[in-house]
C-alpha positions, 0 to 999 in steps of 0.5 A: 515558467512556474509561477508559484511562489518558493513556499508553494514550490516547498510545499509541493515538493514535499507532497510528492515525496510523501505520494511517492513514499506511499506509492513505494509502500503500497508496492512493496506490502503488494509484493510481500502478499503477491510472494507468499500468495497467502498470509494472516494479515496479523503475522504481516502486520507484525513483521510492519510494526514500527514501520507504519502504524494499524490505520496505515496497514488497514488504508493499504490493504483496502486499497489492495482489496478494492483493486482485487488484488487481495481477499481478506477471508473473515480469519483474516487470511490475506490471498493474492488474486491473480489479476485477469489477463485482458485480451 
């Protein structure tokens, strides 16, 4: 049985939704990158504006190139890396 009060609960509530919201933008800006295996982070940026802003897109690309799904070259040009396969 849970034992938090309501305002805990609402709470909790909301931060999962906005974890999973981010989730599902992580995903979905790993996918556009993945589909067109290279892409000037700037031109992507553009095509997001409006929708998340400069810090959000910069947060999410490093998080793609810390995992090494994505190299960012010093033109700014995002490539997918394909991850190894594991024996």
């Amino acid at each position: 049985m849970n034992n938090n009060s309501p305002e805990e609960n609402v709470r909790t509530m909301r931060a999962t939704a906005e974890l999973n919201a981010a989730f599902g933008a992580l995903k979905a800006l790993a996918d556009a990158i993945r589909e067109l295996g290279e892409v000037p982070s700037g031109h992507l940026y553009a095509n997001l504006q409006g929708h998340i802003t400069i810090g959000q897109f910069e947060q999410a690309i490093g998080i793609l190139k810390n995992a090494g799904l994505v190299r960012e070259s010093n033109a700014h040009l995002l490539t997918w890396l394909e991850p190894e396969a594991k024996a």
